[in-house]
Structure formats: C-alpha cells, structure tokens
C-alpha positions as CSV (number, residue, x, y, z in Angstrom):
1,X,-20.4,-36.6,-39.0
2,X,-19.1,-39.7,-40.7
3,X,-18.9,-42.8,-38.3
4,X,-20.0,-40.2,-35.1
5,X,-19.9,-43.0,-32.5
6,X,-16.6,-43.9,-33.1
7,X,-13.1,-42.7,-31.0
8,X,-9.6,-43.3,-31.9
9,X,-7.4,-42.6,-28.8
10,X,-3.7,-42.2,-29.6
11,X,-1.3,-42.9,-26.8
12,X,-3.3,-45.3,-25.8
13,X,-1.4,-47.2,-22.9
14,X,0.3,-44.2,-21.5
15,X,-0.9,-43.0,-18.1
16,X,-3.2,-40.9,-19.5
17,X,-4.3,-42.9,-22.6
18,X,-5.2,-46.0,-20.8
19,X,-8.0,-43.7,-18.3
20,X,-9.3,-42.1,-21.5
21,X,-10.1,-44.6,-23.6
22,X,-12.5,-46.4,-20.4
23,X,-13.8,-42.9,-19.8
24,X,-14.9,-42.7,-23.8
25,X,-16.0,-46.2,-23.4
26,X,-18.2,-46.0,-21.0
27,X,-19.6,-43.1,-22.3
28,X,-20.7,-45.3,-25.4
29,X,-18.3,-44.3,-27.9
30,X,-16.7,-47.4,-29.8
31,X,-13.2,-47.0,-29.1
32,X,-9.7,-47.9,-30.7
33,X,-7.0,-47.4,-28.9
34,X,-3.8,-46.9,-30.5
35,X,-0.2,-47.5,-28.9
36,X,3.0,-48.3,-30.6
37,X,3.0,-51.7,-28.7
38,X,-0.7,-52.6,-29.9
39,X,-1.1,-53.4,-26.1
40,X,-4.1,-53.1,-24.2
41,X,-5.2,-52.1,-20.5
42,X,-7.1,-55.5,-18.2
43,X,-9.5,-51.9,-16.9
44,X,-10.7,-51.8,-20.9
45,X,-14.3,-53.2,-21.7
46,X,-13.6,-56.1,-23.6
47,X,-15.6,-54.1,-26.9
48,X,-11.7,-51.9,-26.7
49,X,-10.6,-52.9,-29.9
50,X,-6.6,-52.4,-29.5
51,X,-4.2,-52.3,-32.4
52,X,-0.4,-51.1,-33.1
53,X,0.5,-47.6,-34.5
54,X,3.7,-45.4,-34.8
55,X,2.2,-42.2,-36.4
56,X,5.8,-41.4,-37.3
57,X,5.6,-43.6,-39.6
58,X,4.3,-42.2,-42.8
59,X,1.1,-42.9,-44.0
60,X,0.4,-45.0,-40.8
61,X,-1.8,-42.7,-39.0
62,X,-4.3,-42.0,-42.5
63,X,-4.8,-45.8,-43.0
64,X,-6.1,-46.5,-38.7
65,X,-8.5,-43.5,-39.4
66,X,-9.8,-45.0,-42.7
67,X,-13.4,-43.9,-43.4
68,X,-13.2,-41.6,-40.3
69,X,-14.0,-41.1,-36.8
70,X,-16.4,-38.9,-34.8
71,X,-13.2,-38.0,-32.2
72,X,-9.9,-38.1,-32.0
73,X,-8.1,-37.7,-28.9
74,X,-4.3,-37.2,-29.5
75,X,-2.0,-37.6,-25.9
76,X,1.1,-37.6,-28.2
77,X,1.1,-34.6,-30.1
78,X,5.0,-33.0,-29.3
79,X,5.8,-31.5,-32.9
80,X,4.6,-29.2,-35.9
81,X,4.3,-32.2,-37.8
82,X,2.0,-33.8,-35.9
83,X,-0.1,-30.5,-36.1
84,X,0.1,-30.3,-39.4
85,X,-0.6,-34.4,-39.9
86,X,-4.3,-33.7,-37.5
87,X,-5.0,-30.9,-39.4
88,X,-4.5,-33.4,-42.8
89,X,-7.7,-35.3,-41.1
90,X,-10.0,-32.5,-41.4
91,X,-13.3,-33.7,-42.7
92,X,-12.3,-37.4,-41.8
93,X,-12.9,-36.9,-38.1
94,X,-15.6,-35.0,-36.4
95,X,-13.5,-33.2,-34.0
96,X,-10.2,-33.6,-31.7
97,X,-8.9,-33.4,-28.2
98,X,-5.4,-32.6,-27.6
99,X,-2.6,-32.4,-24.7
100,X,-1.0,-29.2,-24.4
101,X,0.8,-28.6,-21.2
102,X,0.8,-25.6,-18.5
103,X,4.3,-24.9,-19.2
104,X,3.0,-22.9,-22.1
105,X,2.4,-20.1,-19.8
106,X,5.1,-17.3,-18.8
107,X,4.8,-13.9,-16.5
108,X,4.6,-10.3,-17.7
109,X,8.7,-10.0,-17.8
110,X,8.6,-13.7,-20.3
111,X,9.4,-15.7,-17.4
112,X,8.5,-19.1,-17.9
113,X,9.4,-22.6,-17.3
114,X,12.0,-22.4,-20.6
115,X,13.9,-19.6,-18.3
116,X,14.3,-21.3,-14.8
117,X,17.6,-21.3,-15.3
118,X,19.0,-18.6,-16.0
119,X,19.6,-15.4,-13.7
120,X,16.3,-14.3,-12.1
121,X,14.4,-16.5,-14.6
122,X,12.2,-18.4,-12.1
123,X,8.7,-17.0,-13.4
124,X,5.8,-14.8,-11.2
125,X,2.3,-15.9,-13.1
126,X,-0.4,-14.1,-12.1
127,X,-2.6,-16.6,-10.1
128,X,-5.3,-18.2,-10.8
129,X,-3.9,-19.0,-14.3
130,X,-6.4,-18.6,-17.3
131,X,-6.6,-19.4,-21.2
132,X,-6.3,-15.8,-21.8
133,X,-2.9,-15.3,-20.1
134,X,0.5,-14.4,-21.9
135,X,2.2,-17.7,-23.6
136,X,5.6,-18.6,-24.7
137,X,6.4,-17.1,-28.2
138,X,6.4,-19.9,-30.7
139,X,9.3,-22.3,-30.8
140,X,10.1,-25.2,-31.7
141,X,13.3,-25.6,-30.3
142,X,11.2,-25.5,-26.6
143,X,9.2,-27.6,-24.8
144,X,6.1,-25.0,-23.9
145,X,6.7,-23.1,-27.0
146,X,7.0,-26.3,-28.7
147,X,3.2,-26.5,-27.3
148,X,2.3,-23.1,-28.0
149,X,3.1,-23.6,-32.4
150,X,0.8,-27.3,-31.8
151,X,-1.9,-25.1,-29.9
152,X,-1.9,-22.2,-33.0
153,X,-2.1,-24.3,-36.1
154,X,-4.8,-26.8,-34.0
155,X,-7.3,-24.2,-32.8
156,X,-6.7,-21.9,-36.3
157,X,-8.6,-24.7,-38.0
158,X,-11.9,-23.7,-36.7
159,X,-15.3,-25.3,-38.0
160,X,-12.8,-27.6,-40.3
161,X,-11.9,-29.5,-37.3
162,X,-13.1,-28.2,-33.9
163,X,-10.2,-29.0,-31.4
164,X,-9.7,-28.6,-27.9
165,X,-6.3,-28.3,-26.4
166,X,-5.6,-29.2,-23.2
167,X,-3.4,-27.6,-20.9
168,X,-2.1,-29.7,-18.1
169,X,-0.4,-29.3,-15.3
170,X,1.6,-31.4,-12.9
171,X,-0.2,-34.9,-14.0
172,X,-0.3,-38.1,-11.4
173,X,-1.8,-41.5,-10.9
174,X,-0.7,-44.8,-11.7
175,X,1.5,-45.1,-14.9
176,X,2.9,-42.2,-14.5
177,X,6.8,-42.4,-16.4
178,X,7.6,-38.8,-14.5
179,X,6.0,-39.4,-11.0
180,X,6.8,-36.7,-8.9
181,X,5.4,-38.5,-5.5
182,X,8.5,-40.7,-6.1
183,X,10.3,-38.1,-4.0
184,X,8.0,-39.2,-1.0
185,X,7.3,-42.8,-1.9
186,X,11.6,-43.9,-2.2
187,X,12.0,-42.0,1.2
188,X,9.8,-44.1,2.7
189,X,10.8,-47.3,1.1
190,X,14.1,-46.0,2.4
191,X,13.1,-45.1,5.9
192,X,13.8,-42.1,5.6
193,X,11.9,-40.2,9.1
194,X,12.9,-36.0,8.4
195,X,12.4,-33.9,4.9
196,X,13.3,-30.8,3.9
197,X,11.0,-28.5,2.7
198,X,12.6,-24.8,0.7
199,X,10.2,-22.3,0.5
200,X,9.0,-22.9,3.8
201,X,6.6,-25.8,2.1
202,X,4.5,-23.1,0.7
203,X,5.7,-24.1,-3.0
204,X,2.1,-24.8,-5.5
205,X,2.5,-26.6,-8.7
206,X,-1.4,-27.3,-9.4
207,X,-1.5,-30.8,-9.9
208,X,-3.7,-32.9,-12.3
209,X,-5.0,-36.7,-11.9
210,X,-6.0,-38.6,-15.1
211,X,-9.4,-39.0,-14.1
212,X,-9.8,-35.2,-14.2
213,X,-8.4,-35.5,-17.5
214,X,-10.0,-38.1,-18.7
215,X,-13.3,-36.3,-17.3
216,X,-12.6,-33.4,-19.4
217,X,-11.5,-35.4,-22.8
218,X,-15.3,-36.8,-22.3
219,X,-17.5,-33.6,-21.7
220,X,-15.2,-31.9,-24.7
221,X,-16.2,-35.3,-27.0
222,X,-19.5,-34.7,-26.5
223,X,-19.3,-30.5,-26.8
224,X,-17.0,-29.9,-29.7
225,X,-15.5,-26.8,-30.2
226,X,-12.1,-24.9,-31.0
227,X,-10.5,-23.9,-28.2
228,X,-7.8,-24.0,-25.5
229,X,-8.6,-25.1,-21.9
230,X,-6.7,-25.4,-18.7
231,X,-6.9,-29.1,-16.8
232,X,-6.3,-29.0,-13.4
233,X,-7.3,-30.6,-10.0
234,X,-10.1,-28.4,-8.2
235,X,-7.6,-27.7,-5.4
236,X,-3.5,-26.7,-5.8
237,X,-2.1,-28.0,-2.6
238,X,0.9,-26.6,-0.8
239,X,4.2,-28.9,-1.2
240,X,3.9,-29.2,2.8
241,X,0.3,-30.5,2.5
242,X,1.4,-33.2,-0.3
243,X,4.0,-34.2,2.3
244,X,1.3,-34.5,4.6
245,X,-1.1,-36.7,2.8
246,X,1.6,-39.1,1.3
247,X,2.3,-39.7,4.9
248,X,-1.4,-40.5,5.8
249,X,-1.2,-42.7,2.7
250,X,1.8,-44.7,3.8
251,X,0.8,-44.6,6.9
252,X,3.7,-43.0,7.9
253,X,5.4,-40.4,10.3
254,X,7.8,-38.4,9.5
255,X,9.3,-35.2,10.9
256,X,9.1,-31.7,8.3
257,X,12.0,-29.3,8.4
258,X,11.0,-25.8,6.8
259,X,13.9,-23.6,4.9
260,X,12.7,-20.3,4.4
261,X,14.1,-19.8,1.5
262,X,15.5,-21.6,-1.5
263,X,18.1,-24.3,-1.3
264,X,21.5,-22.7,-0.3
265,X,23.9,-22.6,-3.2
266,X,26.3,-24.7,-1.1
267,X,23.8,-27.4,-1.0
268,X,21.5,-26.9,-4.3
269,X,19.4,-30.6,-3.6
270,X,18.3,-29.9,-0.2
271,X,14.6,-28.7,0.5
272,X,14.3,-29.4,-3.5
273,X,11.2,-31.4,-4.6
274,X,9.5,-31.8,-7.8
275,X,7.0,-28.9,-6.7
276,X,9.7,-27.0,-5.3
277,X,8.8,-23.0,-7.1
278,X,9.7,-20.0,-5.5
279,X,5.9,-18.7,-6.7
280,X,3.0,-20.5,-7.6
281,X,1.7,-22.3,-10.7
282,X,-2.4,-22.4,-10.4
283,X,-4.6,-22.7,-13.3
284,X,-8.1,-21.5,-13.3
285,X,-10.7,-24.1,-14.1
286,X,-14.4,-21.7,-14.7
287,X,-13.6,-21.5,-18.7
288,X,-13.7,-25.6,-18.4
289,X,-16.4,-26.2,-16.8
290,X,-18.5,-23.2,-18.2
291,X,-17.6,-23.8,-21.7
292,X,-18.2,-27.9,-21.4
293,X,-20.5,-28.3,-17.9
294,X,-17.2,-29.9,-16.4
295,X,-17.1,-31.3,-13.3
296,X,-13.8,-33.1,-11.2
297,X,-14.5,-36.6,-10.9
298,X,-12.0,-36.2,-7.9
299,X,-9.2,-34.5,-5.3
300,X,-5.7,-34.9,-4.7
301,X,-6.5,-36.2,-1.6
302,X,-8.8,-39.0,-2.4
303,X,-6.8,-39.8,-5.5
304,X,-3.2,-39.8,-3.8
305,X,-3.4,-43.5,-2.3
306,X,-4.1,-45.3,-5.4
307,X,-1.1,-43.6,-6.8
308,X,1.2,-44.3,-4.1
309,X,0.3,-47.8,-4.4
310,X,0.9,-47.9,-8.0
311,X,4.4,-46.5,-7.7
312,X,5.4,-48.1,-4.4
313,X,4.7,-51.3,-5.9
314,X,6.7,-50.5,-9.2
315,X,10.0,-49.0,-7.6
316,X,9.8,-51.6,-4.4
317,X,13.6,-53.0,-4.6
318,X,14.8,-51.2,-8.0
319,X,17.0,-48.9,-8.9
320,X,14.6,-45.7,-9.3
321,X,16.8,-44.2,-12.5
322,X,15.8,-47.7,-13.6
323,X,12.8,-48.1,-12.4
324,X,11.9,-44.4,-13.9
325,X,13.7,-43.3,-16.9
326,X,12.0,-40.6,-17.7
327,X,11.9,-38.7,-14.5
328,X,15.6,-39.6,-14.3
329,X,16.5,-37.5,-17.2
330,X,14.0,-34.9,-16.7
331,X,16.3,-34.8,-12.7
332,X,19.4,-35.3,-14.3
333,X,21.4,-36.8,-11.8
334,X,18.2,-37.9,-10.0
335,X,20.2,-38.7,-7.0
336,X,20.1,-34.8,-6.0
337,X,16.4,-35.6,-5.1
338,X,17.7,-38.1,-2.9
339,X,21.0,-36.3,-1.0
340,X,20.5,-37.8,2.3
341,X,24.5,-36.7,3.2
342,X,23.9,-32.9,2.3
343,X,20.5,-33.2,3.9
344,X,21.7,-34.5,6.9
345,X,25.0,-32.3,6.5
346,X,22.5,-29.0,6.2
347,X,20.5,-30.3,9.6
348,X,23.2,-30.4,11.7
349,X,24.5,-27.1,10.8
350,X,20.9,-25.6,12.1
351,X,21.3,-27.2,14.8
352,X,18.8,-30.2,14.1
C-alpha cells in the first residue's frame, strides 16, 4: 500500500470531521484534513497538516491525493458522482471510510423516512436494525436512496478499494449544524418550565456521538474491508429520558406532560420533537464490533453535557433560524418546535 501511514479526511471541520481526524491522529496516522475553508480545529496535534479543497471542483480532489494515501475517510459523500469520483482512486488509496446514514432503511410495506408524509407512511422497522435489513430502492432524487446508489457502487468495488460505509443515525455533539438538543437547550434559555411529550415520551431515534464515530472510522482504518456497518450509540434512549438528562445537564427542573398519542391535527407542533416517531429507529451494533473489535468510547449520558454546552453557548442570545440554518430548513418553519401559544393553548384544554 503506497504511502500506508498516511489519511486524507474530507469534511474535515464539520462536526464529525474535526473528531476524526484527532482520533486518526492519535492513532499515528499522518493526517490531512481537507475542508473547503482550509481551516483547522485548536483540538488537532500541531503535525494536522490542514489545507483547502472543494472536490466539486474538477480535478481538485486527484491533485490533494497525489501519490496516494493509505485511507481515505469521506464525511461528504451526498451524490453518484462522488461515488463514482472515490471509485476513480482505486489503487491510489489503500482503502475508504464513508458516511452513509440510517435513513437508508425502510419496513416490510417500503416505509421509510422518504414516506413520513404521506398517508400511513410513518415506517415500522423491525428492531434492533441490522446491515442485512430491507433498504430504500436506489434514487437519486432521495435522501436515503440517495445513500443507498453511494453505498452500491462503493462496496461493489471490492478488493480494488475496500470501503466501509457507515450508517449513522441521529448524530450529536458539539458542531453539530442540525442539533436536535436545541429543542431542550432554547427552552431553557427561554425559561421555559413544562414540555410536551406525543407518544407518551416513548419515541427512540438511536442516537450517535462523534466520538462513537470517530471510534469506528479508526478500528475500520486499521481492519479494511468492503462492507456496510451501522454506527450507533450502545444505548437508544426514550425521548422522555433525553428530556430527563438535558435537564440534569442544565441543571434544570422542568415539569413533562405525556400525550398518548401523536400531536392532534389541530395543533400539529405540540408534543413534536426532533425524536418525535410513532415506532422506533434502533440499529444493531454486533456486526461492528464483531467484524472490526469495536468498542463505544462513550454514552449519551456522559456525552450529553459537553454538547449542551457547546450549543447553549452558540445559540445564547441569537436568533436560532440564524444561529442554525440547517436545522431551520430541515424544520421548515422552525418556530413549530417552539409553539409556546398552541402548547400552552393544548394544556389548558386538558385541564393543566
């Protein structure tokens, strides 16, 4: 393998880029870490060598591999194209790591995240989740199926370029441009004492930290292979527990309401959260930490404070929408997350 030691970590000062590359780092690979921006993370060892790449730009991506690299890891993979430009690396690098996302999954009737809403479309998975589960037909019109064609034309490449894909699920920690603790975080920069929880709190959407993935980016480095892996936290916790710990983290009271049900059609935002699914999403970890010796590096629990610090600090005094673009359009209005009126409205009508 041609230059074996070396990484070259694209996406590198995204949330999940910037845990990565000090993961690699530390686990003596000489790492480059690419971002459109060039920037680079104060965390990095000061051997990081940081420089500036849009691999949309053609012919970009080919001249930062040069002679090679013993691993690529790829957190910006989103098109065919950029299937198609890895797969033009083959027998420059040794092998590649790759984000895929759990939203490739769908249930038995083709229920899946691409579905949610349409009549009836909110999916029933078969829990635990595993790698051999039904996916999303190919499509590159959608998100997950979007994934799915990426996932297809990576791991068909086999012994020419051993890649693993990574499916992740509901990703946190500190950078995060889609934070879902925001939902907790503003309503307690808001004061806000009483939540709404549909589903009577019950809702699972397995979450992910970036140390978990960053964990699993190393131990598939150092075990190459072709193949598709889930990347989850070792525990899914309930919607009602995540209250519960954002609470402990903010050092904060505040009173749960349960709805048993899903938010009334009167009053769509109320018990809604970011979690909020009628049936669970859980991914089973065994083929990860069978096929690569994996281990967690750590729980929702202990990794929930530094996040809410991270995020507190960033939306302190802004305009969340501005604050957090991304997780404005992916809410579209956001402001439905944050319906105190109809919340309040839908309390006093139950007599709270």
């Amino acid at each position: 393998m041609a230059n074996g030691s070396r990484a070259l970590v694209l996406g590198a000062t995204g949330q999940i880029g910037r845990t990565a590359v000090r993961a690699l780092a530390g686990d003596g690979w000489e790492v480059t870490a690419a971002s459109r921006g060039g920037g680079r993370d104060a965390r990095w060892p000061s051997q990081v060598r940081a420089v500036a790449l849009d691999r949309d730009e053609p012919g970009a991506l080919e001249a930062a591999v040069g002679d090679g690299f013993g691993l690529l890891l790829d957190v910006t993979a989103m098109t065919a194209a950029h299937a198609r430009q890895i797969a033009g690396l083959a027998g420059r690098i040794g092998s590649a790591v790759v984000l895929s996302t759990a939203a490739v999954y769908e249930d038995e009737k083709g229920r899946g995240f691409a579905t949610q809403d349409e009549p009836d479309g909110w999916p029933r998975y078969r829990v635990p989740l595993a790698e051999t589960d039904r996916t999303m037909r190919p499509d590159e019109e959608v998100y997950g199926a979007r994934k799915v064609v990426i996932e297809n034309a990576l791991t068909a490449l086999g012994d020419r370029l051993p890649v693993t894909m990574l499916r992740a699920s509901a990703v946190y920690g500190p950078y995060c441009r889609t934070p879902r603790e925001a939902y907790f975080v503003k309503r307690w920069l808001d004061g806000r004492r009483v939540r709404v929880l549909a589903y009577n709190g019950e809702s699972r959407f397995h979450p992910v930290h970036v140390d978990n993935i960053a964990e699993l980016v190393r131990c598939a480095g150092r075990r190459p292979g072709s193949r598709v892996l889930n990347a989850a936290d070792p525990q899914a916790p309930t919607v009602a527990r995540i209250a519960e710990l954002h609470d402990e983290a903010l050092g904060w009271e505040c009173e749960t309401v349960l709805m048993d049900s899903a938010p009334p059609a009167d009053a769509p935002s109320v018990g809604l959260t970011p979690w909020s699914l009628p049936h669970p999403l859980v991914l089973d970890m065994s083929a990860a930490e069978r096929e690569l010796g994996y281990r967690p590096v750590t729980t929702y629990e202990q990794a929930l404070p530094a996040t809410v610090e991270w995020l507190a600090d960033h939306i302190r005094g802004r305009d969340v929408a501005e604050a957090l673009p991304r997780l404005a359009a992916a809410y579209e209005p956001l402001e439905r997350l944050f319906d105190y009126a109809a919340e309040d409205s839908w309390l006093a009508s139950h007599g709270r």
